[in-house]
N, C-alpha and C positions, 0 to 999 in steps of 0.2 A: 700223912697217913702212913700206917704202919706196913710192913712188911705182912705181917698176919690179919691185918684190914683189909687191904688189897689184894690179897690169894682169894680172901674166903667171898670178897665183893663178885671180884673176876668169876668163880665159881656157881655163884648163884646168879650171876647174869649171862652164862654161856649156855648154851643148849648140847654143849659137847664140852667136858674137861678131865685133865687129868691130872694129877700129882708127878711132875718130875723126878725122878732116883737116881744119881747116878755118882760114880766112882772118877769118870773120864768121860766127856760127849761122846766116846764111839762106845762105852757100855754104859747105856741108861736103861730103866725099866719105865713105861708111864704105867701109874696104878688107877685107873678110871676112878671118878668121880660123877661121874654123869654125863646119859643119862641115869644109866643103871651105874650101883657098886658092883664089887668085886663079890663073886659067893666065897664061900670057904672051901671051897674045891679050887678055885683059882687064886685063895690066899696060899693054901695051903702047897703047891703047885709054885708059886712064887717064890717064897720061905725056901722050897727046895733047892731054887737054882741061886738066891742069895750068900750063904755061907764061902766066904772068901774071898769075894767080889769087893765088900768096903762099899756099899750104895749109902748114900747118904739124901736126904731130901734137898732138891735145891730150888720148887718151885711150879709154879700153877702154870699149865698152856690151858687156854680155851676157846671157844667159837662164839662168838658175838655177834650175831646176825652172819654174814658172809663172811667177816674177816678175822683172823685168828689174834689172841689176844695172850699175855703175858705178862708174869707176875716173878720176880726172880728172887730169890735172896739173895745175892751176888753181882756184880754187874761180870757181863760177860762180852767175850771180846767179838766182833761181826761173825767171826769165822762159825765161833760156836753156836751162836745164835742162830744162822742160815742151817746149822748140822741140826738142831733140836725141830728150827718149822720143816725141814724134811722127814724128818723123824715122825712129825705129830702129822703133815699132811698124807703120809702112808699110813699111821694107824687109823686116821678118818676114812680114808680109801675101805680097808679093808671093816671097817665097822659100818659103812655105808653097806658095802658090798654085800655084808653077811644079815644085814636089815633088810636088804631088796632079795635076797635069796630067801626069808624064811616070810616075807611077807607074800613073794610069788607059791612056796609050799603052800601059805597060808589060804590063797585063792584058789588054789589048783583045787579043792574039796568039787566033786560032779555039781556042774549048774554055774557054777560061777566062772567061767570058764565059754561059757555056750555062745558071748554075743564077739567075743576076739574068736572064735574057730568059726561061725556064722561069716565072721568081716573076712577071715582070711580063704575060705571056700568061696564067696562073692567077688572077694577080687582078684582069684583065680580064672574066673570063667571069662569065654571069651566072649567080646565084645561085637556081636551080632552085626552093630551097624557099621564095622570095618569092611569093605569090602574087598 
C-alpha cells in the first residue's frame, strides 16, 4: 500500500485527523482534516505565519477508536515520533476542551440547565434524618 493509500485510508477511518507540516519536529503545524476543515480565516491565518519556515507535508496522525494512529512519509526515528504523539495529544486536549466548552454554551440556553441546578439545590440541603 501506498504512501498516499494509507494517509487518506488512516483519514477516513479516524474521527480526529490531521495533516502533519513541518520544517524540524519542534516547528510543525497539524492542518485538521477532521472532523471539521480548516475555514479560510484559519488558512488564511496559517499562510501568514508560514513564509520562511520551509514546512513541508510529512504525514497523516489520527484517532482510531481510542488509539492514535499514523501514516508518515518518512520513517522517523523514536525520539520524533514520541515529539509528534505529544504534539497531536495536546491538539486533541485542546479540541476536546473547546468542543466541551461550546457544547456546555450550547445548554446553558434558560431550561436546559433547570434539572443539574434542581440536583445541585437538593444536594445541598440538609439531611433531616442526621441527628
Amino acid at each position: 500500500m501506498t504512501y498516499t493509500e494509507k494517509s487518506t485510508q488512516l483519514a477516513l477511518d479516524s474521527s480526529v485527523a490531521v495533516l502533519v507540516t513541518n520544517a524540524q519536529v519542534d516547528d510543525l503545524e497539524f492542518l485538521p482534516l477532521k472532523p471539521r476543515q480548516m475555514s479560510e480565516t484559519d488558512r488564511a491565518e496559517l499562510a501568514a505565519r508560514w513564509p520562511g519556515r520551509g514546512l513541508r507535508s510529512m504525514g497523516v496522525i489520527g484517532l482510531v477508536g481510542t488509539s492514535p494512529r499514523y501514516a508518515l512519509k518518512e520513517p522517523l526515528e523514536p525520539e520524533q515520533v514520541s515529539t509528534l504523539a505529544g504534539a497531536f495529544l495536546a491538539y486533541l486536549h485542546v479540541l476536546f476542551s473547546d468542543s466541551f466548552k461550546q457544547e456546555g454554551a450550547a445548554t446553558s440556553e434558560p431550561g436546559h440547565n433547570d434539572f443539574v441546578q434542581f440536583a445541585e439545590r437538593l444536594y445541598a440541603l440538609e439531611d433531616s434524618r442526621r441527628g
